[in-house]
C-alpha positions as CSV (number, residue, x, y, z in Angstrom):
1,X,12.8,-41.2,-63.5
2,X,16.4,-41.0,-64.2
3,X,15.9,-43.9,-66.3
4,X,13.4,-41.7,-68.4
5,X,14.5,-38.4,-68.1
6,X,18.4,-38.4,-68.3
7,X,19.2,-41.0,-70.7
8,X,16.3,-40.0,-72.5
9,X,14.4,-43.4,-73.5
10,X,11.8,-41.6,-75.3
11,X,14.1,-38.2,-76.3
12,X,14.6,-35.0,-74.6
13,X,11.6,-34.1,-71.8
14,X,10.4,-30.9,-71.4
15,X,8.6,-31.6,-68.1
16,X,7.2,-34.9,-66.2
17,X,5.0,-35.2,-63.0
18,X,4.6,-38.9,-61.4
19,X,2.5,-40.0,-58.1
20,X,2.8,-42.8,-56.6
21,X,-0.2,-45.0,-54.9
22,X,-0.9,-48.5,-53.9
23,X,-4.6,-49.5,-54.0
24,X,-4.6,-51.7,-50.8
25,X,-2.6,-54.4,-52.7
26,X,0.7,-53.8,-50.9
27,X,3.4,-53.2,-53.2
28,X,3.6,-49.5,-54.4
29,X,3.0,-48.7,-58.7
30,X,3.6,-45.5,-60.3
31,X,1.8,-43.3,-62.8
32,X,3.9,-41.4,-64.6
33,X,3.1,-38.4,-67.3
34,X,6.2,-37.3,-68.9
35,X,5.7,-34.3,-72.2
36,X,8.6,-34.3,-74.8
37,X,10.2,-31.5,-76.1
38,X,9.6,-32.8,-79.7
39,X,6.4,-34.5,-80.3
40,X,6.1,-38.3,-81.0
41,X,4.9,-39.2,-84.4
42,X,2.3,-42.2,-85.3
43,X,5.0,-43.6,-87.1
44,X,7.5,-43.5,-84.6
45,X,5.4,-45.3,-82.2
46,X,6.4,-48.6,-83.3
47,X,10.4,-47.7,-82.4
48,X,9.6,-47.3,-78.8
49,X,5.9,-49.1,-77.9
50,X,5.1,-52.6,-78.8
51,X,1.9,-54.2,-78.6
52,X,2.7,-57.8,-79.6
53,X,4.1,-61.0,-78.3
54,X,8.1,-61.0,-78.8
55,X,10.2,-63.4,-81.3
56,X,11.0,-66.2,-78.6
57,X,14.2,-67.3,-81.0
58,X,16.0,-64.0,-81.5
59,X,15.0,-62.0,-78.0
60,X,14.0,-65.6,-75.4
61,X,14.7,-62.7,-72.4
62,X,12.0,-60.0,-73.4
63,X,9.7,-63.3,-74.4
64,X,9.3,-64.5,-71.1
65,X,9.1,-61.0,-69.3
66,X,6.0,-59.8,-72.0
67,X,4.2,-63.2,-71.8
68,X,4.2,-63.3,-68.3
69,X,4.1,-59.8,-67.1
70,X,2.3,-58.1,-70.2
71,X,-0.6,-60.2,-71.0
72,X,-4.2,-58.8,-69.9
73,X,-6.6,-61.7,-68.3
74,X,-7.5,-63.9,-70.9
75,X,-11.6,-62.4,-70.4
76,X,-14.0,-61.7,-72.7
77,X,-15.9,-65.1,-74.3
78,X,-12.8,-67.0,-73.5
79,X,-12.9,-65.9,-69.7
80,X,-16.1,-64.8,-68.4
81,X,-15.3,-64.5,-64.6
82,X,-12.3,-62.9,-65.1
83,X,-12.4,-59.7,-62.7
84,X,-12.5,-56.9,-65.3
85,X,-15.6,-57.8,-67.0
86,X,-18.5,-56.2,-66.1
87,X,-21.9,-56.4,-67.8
88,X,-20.5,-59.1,-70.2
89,X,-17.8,-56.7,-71.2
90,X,-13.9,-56.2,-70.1
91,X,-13.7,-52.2,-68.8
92,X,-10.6,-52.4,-69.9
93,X,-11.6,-52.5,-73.5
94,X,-10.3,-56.4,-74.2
95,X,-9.2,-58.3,-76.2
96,X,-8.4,-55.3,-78.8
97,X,-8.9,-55.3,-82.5
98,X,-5.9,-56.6,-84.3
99,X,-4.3,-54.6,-87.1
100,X,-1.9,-54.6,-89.5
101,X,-0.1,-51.0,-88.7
102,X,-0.1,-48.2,-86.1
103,X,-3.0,-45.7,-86.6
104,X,-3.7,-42.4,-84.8
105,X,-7.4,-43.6,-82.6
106,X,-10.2,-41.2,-82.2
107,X,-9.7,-41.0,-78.2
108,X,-6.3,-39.4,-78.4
109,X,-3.9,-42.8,-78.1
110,X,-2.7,-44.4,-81.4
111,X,-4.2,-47.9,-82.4
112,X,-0.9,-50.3,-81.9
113,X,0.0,-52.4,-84.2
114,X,-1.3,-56.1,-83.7
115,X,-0.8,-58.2,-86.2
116,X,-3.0,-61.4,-86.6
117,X,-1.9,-65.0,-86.8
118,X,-2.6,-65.1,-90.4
119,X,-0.3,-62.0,-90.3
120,X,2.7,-63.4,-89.0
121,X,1.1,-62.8,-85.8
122,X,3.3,-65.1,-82.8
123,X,0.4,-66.6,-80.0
124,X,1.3,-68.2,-76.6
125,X,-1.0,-70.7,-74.7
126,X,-2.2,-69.3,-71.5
127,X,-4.0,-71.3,-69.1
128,X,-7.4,-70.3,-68.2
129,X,-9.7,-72.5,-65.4
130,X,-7.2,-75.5,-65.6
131,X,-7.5,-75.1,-69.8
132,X,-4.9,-74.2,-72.2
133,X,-6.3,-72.2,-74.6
134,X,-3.8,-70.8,-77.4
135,X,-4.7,-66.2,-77.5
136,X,-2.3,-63.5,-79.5
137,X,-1.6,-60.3,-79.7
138,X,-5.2,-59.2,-79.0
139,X,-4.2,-59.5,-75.2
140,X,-0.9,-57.6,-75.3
141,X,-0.9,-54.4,-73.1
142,X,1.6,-51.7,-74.7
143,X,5.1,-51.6,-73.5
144,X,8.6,-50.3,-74.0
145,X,10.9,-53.1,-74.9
146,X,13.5,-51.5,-73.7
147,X,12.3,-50.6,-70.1
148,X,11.1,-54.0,-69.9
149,X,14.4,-55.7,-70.0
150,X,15.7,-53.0,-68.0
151,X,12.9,-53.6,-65.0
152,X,11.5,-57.1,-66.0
153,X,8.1,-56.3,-64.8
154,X,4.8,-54.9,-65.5
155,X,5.2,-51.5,-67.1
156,X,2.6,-50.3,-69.6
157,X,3.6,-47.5,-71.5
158,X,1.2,-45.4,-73.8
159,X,1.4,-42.6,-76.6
160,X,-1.1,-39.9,-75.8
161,X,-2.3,-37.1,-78.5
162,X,-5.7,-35.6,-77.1
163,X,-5.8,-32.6,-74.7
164,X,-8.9,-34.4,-73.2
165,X,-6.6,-37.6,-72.9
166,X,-3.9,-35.3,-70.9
167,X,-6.6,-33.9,-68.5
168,X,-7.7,-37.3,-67.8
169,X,-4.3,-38.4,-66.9
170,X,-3.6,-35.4,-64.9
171,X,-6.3,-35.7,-63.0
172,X,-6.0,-39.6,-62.6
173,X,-2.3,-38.8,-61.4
174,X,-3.1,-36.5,-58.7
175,X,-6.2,-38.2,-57.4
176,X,-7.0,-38.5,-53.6
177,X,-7.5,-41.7,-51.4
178,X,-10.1,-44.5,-52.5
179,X,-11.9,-44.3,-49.2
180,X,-15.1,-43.2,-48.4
181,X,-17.2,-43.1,-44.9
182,X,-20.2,-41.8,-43.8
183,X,-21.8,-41.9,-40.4
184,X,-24.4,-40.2,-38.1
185,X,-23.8,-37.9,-35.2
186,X,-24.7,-35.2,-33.4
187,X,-24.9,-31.3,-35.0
188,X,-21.6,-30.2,-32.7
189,X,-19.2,-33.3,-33.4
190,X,-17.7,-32.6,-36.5
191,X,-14.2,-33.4,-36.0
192,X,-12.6,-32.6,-39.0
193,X,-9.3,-34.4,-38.3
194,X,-11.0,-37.9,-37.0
195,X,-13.1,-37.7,-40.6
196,X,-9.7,-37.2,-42.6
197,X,-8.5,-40.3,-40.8
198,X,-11.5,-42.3,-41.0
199,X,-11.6,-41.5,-44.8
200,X,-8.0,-42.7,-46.0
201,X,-6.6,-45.7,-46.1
202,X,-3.3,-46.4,-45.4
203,X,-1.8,-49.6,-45.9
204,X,2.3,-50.8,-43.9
205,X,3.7,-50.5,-47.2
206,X,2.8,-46.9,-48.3
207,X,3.5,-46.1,-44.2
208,X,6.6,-47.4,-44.3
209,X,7.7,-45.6,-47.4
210,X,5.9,-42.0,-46.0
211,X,8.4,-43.1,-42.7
212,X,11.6,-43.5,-44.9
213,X,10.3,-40.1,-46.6
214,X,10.6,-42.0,-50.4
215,X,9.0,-39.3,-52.9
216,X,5.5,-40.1,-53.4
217,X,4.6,-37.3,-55.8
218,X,7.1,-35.1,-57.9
219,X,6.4,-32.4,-60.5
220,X,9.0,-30.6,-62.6
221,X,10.1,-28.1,-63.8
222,X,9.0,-25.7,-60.7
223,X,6.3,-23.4,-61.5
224,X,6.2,-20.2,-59.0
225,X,2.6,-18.6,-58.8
226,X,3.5,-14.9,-59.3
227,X,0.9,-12.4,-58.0
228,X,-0.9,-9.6,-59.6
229,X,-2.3,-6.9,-57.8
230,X,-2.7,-3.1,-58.1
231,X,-0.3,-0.4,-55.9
232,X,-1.3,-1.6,-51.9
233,X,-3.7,-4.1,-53.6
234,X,-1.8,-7.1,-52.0
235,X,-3.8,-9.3,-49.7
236,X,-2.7,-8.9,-46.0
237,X,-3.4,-11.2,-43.4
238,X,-3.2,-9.4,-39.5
239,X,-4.1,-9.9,-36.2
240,X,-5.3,-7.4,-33.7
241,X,-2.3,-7.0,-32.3
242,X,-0.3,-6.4,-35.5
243,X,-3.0,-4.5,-37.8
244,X,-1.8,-1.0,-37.3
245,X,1.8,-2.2,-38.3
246,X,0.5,-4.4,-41.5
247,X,-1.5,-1.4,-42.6
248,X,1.4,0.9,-42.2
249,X,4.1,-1.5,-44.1
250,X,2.6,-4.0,-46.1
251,X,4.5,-7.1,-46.4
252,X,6.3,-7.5,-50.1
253,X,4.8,-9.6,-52.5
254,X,6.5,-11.5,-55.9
255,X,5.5,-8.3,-58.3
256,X,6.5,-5.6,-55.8
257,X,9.9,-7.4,-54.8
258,X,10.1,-7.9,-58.9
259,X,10.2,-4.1,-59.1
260,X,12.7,-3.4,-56.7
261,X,15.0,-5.7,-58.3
262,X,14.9,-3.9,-61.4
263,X,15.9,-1.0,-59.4
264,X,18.5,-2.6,-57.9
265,X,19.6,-5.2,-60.0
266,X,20.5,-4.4,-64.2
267,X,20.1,-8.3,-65.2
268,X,16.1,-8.4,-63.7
269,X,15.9,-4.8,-65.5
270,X,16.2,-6.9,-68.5
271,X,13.5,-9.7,-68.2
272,X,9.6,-9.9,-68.3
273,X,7.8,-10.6,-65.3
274,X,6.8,-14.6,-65.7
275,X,10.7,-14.5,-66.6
276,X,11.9,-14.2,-62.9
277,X,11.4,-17.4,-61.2
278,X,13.8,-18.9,-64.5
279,X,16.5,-16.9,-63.0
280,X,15.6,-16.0,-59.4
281,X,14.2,-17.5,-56.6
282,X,11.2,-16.4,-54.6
283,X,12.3,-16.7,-50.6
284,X,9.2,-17.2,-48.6
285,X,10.4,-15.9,-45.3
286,X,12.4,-12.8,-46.5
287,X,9.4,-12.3,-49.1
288,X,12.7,-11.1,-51.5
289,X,14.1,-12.8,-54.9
290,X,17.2,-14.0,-54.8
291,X,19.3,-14.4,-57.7
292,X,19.8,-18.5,-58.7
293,X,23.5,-19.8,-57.2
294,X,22.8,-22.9,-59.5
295,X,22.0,-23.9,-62.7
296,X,23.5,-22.9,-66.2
297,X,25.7,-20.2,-66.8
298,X,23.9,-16.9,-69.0
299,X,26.5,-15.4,-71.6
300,X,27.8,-11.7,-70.5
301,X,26.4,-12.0,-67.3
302,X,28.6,-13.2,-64.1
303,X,26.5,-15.3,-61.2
304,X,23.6,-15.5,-63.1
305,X,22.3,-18.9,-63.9
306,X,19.4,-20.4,-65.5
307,X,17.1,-22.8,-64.6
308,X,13.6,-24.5,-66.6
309,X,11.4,-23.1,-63.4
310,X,8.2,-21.7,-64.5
311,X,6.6,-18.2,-63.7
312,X,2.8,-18.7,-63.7
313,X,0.8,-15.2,-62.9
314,X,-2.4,-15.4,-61.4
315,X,-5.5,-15.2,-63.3
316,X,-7.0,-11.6,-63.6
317,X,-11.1,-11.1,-64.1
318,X,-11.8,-9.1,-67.0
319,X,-14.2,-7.3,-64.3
320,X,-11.2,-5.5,-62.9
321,X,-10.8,-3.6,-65.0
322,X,-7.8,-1.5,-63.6
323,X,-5.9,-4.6,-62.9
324,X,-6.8,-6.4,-65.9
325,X,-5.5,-4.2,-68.2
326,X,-2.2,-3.9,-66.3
327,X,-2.0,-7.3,-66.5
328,X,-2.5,-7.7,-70.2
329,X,0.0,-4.8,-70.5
């Protein structure tokens, strides 16, 4: 991510989240969404993806990492068996068509450029069921030359254009565990905790990294859920033995600690709502914002600082109506 983000291999990012998961095959992989601050051009693709089999002459290094590393089955007629076919077709959408330039696709994710043999197209022979058999660019999974030589191993990295596209990933990056179990028992033994066991798979790998407390999932920038209520609207949570206290002083909440800072601070007097958690942050145990002790100086104002964190207000039903409209105010 430092890789990515800091020395900015695709440009400046504006935000990035990553997960990652193992699949039961030992060794840990990472998905990784990052959003640029200026978009990405179909004719730019071609600076920073490649689809195609390396010059072995002028760049030998980044030849051998693509052709072993990069290169999807053989399947299709000239593997059969291979595992990603299904009904007599790869679900992985191989080999793919081979073209002359990169074109924006229909799904969201540009056409890369794969030229044909006739095209000046380069092929390798791959051996498939103890036969050499000679395939090209059609294989090719997309990559970043440069990461490649950097990591020299399998990285495939894609252009994506389509808001459906961007769901998809989002919710392929955040997915759950790939275990399922069912069983029968009695009406009264529904132990939730044994059923959350039962149901994920954990493999030593992934158990040794949750032990060494490695990051497994990482958004960014921080986006603060800021609430929206009317005057004592806030939700409460009490006890018995505490009810007459909460109903007598309500514990604060993001928009009523928001006003009191304008009260008491001039700088928050200034900013919008959503505004705050850029330049304050929200402490859960004091239920108070605090001004930011890090982060990037603001002009004309002493101890302030900036950061890229995100104020996100909850959503407000149109069918209250009091609250709506203060919210759209």
């Amino acid at each position: 991510m430092d890789v990515l983000t800091k020395y900015r291999v695709f440009g400046d990012t504006r935000c990035y989240m990553y997960s990652v998961e193992w699949q039961k095959r030992g060794l840990p992989h990472a998905h990784i969404l990052i959003w640029l601050l200026n978009k990405l051009h179909s004719n730019e693709v071609d600076d920073i993806i490649s689809a195609e089999i390396p010059d072995p002459v002028t760049d030998p290094r980044l030849h051998d990492i693509v052709t072993t590393q990069m290169v999807h089955g053989p399947c299709g007629a000239l593997n059969p068996l291979s595992p990603c076919m299904a009904d007599g077709k790869c679900t992985k959408r191989y080999p793919r068509p081979l073209v002359a330039e990169t074109v924006t696709g229909n799904d969201g994710y540009p056409v890369y450029r794969r030229r044909s043999k006739e095209d000046n197209g380069r092929t390798i022979k791959v051996k498939v069921q103890n036969q050499e058999i000679e395939i090209g660019n059609e294989f090719i999974v997309p990559y970043c030359p440069l990461l490649s030589r950097i990591f020299e191993t399998h990285a495939n990295v894609e252009s994506c254009h389509s808001a459906k596209s961007i769901k998809y990933l989002c919710k392929y990056v955040t997915k759950g565990s790939d275990m399922a179990v069912f069983g029968i028992a009695s009406e009264n033994a529904n132990d939730e905790i044994s059923n959350f066991q039962m149901g994920r798979y954990v493999s030593t790998n992934e158990a040794l990294w949750r032990l060494l407390s490695f990051q497994i999932h990482e958004r960014y920038p921080t986006v603060v859920h800021l609430a929206v209520h009317l005057e004592n609207g806030q939700r409460v949570y009490f006890t018995e033995a505490n009810a007459a206290q909460r109903a007598e002083r309500p514990p604060s909440t993001t928009l009523t600690s928001f006003f009191a800072m304008c009260e008491a601070d001039p700088f928050a007097a200034t900013l919008m709502y959503v505004e705050m958690p850029k330049y304050y942050t929200w402490n859960q145990s004091t239920k108070k914002f605090q001004r930011r002790k890090q982060g990037t100086p603001v002009p004309d104002w002493p101890q302030v600082f900036s950061t890229d964190a995100l104020g996100r207000m909850y959503t407000v039903h149109p069918r209250n109506d009091e609250c709506f409209i203060c919210d759209c105010c």
